[in-house]
C-alpha positions in Angstrom: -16.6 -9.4 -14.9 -14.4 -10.1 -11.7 -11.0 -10.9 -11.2 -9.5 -13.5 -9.7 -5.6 -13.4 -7.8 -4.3 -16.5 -6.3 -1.0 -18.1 -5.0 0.5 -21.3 -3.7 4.1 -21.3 -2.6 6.5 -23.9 -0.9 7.2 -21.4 1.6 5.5 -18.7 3.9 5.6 -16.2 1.2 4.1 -12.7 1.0 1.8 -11.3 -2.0 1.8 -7.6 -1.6 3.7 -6.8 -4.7 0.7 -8.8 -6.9 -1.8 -7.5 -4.4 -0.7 -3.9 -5.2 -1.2 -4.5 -8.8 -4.5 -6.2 -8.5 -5.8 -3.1 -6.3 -5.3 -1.1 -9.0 -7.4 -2.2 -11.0 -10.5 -1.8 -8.3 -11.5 1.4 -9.9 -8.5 3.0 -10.6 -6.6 1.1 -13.9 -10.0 -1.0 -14.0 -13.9 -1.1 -13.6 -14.2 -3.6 -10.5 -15.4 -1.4 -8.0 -18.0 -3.5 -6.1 -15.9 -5.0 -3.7 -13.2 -7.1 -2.9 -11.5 -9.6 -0.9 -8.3 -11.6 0.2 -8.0 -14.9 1.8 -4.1 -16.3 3.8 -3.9 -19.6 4.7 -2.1 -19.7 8.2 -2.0 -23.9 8.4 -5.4 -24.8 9.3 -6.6 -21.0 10.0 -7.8 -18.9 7.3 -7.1 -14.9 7.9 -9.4 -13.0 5.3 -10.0 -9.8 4.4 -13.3 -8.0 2.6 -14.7 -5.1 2.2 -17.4 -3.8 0.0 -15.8 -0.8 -0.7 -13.5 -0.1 -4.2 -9.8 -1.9 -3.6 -8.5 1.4 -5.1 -9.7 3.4 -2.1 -10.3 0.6 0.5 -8.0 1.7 3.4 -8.8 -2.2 4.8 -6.8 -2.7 1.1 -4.0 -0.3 1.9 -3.8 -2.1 5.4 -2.9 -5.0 3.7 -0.5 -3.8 1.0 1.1 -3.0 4.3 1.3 -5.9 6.2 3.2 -8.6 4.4 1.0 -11.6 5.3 3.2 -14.9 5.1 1.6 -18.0 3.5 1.7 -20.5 1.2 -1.9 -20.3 -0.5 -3.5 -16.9 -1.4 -7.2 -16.3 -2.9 -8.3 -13.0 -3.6 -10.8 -11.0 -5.6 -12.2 -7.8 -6.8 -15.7 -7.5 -7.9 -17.4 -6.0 -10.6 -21.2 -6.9 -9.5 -23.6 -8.5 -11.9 -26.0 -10.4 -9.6 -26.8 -8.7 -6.2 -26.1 -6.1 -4.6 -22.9 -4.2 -3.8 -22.2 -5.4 0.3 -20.2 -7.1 2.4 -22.2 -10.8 2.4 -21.7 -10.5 -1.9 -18.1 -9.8 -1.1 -15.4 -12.8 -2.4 -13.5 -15.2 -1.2 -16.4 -17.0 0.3 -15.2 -19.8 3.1 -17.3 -22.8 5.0 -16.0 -25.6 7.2 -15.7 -29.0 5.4 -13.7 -32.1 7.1 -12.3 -29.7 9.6 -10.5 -27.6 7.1 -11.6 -23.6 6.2 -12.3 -24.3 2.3 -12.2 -21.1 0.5 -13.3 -19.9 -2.9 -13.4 -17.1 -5.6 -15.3 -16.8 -8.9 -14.8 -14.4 -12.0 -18.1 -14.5 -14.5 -21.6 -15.0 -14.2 -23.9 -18.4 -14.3 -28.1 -18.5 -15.2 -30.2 -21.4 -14.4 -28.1 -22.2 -10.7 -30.9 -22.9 -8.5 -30.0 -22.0 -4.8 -29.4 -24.4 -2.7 -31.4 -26.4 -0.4 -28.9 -28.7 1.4 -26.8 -28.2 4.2 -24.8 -25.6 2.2 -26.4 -22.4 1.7 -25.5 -18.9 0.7 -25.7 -16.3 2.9 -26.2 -13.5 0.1 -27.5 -13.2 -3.7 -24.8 -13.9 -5.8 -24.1 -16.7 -8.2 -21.0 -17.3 -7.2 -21.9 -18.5 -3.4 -24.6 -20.1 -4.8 -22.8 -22.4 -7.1 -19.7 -22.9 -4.1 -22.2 -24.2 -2.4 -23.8 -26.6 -4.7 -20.2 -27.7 -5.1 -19.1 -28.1 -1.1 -23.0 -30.5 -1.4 -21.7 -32.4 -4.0 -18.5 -33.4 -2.2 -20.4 -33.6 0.7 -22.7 -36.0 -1.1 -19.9 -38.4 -2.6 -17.3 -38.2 0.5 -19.0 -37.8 3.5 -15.5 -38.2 5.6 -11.9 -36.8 4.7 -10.5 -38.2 1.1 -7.2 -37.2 -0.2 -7.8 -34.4 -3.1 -6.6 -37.1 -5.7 -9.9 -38.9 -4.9 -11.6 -35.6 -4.7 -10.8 -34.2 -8.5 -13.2 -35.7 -10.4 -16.1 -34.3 -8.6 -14.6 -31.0 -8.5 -14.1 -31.4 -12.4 -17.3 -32.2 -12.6 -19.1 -30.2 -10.8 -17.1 -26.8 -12.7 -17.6 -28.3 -16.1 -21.4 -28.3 -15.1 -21.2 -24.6 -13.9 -19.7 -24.1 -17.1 -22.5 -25.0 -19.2 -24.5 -22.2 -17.3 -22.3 -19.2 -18.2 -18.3 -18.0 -17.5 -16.8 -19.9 -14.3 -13.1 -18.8 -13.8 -12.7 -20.3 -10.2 -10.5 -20.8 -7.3 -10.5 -23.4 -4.8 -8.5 -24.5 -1.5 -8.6 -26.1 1.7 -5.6 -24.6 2.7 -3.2 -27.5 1.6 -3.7 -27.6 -2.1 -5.1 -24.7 -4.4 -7.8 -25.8 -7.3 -8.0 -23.5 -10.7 -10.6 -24.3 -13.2 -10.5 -22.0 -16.5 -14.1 -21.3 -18.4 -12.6 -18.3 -20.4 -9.7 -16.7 -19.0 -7.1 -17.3 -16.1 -3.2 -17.0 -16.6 -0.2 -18.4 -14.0 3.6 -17.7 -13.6 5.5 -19.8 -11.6 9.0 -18.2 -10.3 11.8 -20.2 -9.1 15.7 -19.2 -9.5 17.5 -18.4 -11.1 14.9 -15.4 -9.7 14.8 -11.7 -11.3 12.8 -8.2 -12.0 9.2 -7.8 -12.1 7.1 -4.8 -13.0 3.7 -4.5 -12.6 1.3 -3.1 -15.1 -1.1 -1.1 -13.3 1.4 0.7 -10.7 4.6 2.1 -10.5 6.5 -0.5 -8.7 9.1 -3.2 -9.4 10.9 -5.9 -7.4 13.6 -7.5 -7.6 12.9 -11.1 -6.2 16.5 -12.1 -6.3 17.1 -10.0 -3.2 13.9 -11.3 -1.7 14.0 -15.1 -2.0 16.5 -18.3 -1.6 17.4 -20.7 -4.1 15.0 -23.1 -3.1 11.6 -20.8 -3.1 9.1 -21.8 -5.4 6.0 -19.5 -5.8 3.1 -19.7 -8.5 0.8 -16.6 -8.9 -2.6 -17.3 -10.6 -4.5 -14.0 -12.2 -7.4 -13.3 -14.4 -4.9 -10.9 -16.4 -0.8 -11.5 -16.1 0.1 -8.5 -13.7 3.2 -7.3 -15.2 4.6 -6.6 -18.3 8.4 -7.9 -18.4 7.3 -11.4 -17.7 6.1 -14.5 -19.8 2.6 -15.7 -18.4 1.2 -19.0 -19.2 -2.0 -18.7 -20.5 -4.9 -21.2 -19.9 -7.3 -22.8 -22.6 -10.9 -22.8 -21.9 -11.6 -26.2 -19.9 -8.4 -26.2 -18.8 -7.7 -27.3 -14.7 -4.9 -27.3 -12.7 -4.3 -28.4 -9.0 -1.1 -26.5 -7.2 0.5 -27.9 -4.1 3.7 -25.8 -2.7 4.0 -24.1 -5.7 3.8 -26.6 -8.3 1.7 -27.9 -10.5 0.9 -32.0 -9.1 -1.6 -32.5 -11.8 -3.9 -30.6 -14.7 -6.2 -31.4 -17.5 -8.9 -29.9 -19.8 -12.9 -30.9 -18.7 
C-alpha cells in the first residue's frame, strides 16, 4: 500500500516538517520505495515534484525538505507499487486541466475490474490509480461540461469514489487548487492546528517544532495522512466511507458514502 500526505491551510503555509516525516517512511521507517511525489498549489499554478526514486534517498526529496514551499493546498505521495512498473509516468500526484484549473490527485490501495479509459481522459502509464482519476475527471466532465461550484460538484465525486470502492481500497485525494477532496475506503487520519498552537514531534525522524514561534493567532492548517505523523498529538481518525471537503483549513462539509 501507498501513502497519502495532504494539507489545506488559510494561509501560504509550508509542509516541510510533515514532509520530513512522510520521507521517512520511503524506505527507511517504511516499505514505500517505488516512488513518490508532491504537489503546491501557487493560486491557479501547480508546482510538483516526482521522482521514481525512494523518498528516503531521493535528493529531488531532500531538495524539497529544503525549500519551504508556501501554499495553502498540499498533495503528496509515496508509493509502494502494486500495478505497474516502478517509473516516473506511475509516479503520484497525477494532474490534468479541467475548467481551466490544474486538478490534482493521489491514491493509497489498489482497485480490479477498472477498465481504462476511452474518453477524453486517459492515463498516460499502467496504474490503477490514473486510471480510475481519470474515469473520475470523465464523469465530471460528463455531468458539468462548464465550471460548477464544488457544492454542485460533490455528489458525483461521492459517487464516483464510492464506486471505486466497490473494486478494492480507495484512500484518495483531490483538488483544484481552491478546495481539497478526501475520501476514506480504509484508512486516512487529519489534525487540524489552530492556537492556542504548540510542540510537535514526528514519529519517523528526530525533529520537533514548535508552531507557536512559527505561526500567528489567526493561522489555521489541516494536515491529512495515511498514518498520524507524530506521536504527542491527538489525530482524528476516519471511518471507512467517510468524506470530507477542506477549504482554508477547515472542514466546509463531510459525510460517510
Amino acid at each position: 500500500m501507498c501513502e497519502l500526505l495532504g494539507m489545506s491551510a488559510n494561509v501560504p503555509t509550508d509542509i516541510v516538517f510533515s514532509f520530513t516525516g512522510l520521507m521517512q517512511r520511503g524506505g527507511r521507517t517504511g516499505p514505500h520505495r517505488d516512488g513518490w511525489g508532491i504537489g503546491f498549489y501557487e493560486g491557479r499554478g501547480l508546482r510538483l515534484f516526482q521522482d521514481p526514486r525512494a523518498s528516503s534517498e531521493s535528493e529531488v526529496a531532500q531538495l524539497v525538505q529544503r525549500y519551504p514551499i508556501k501554499s495553502e493546498v498540499v498533495i503528496g505521495h509515496i508509493r509502494q507499487a502494486n500495478v505497474g512498473k516502478v517509473c516516473l509516468a506511475n509516479t503520484h500526484p497525477f494532474s490534468r486541466e479541467l475548467w481551466g484549473r490544474n486538478w490534482c490527485f493521489a491514491h493509497n490501495g489498489q482497485l480490479t475490474g477498472l477498465e481504462g479509459s476511452r474518453s477524453f481522459y486517459r492515463p498516460i502509464g499502467e496504474t490503477d490509480s490514473e486510471a480510475a482519476f481519470c474515469d473520475l475527471l470523465n464523469r465530471v466532465r460528463r455531468a458539468f461540461p462548464e465550471p460548477v461550484s464544488v457544492e454542485m460538484l460533490l455528489p458525483v465525486l461521492v459517487a464516483a469514489c464510492s464506486s471505486y470502492r466497490q473494486l478494492g481500497v480507495f484512500n484518495c485525494l483531490l483538488s483544484d487548487g481552491d478546495w481539497l477532496f478526501s475520501f476514506c475506503s480504509t484508512k486516512l487520519a487529519h489534525i487540524t492546528r489552530r492556537a492556542p498552537f504548540g510542540p510537535a514531534q514526528l514519529r519517523d525522524a528526530d525533529l520537533k517544532v514548535d508552531f507557536q514561534s512559527e505561526t500567528t493567532p489567526n493561522d489555521v492548517v489541516t494536515v491529512i495522512a495515511t498514518e498520524p505523523l507524530t506521536d504527542n498529538e491527538q489525530w482524528a481518525l476516519y471511518q471507512p466511507g467517510e468524506w470530507r471537503l477542506w477549504r482554508r483549513g477547515e472542514c466546509i462539509t463531510h459525510g460517510k458514502a
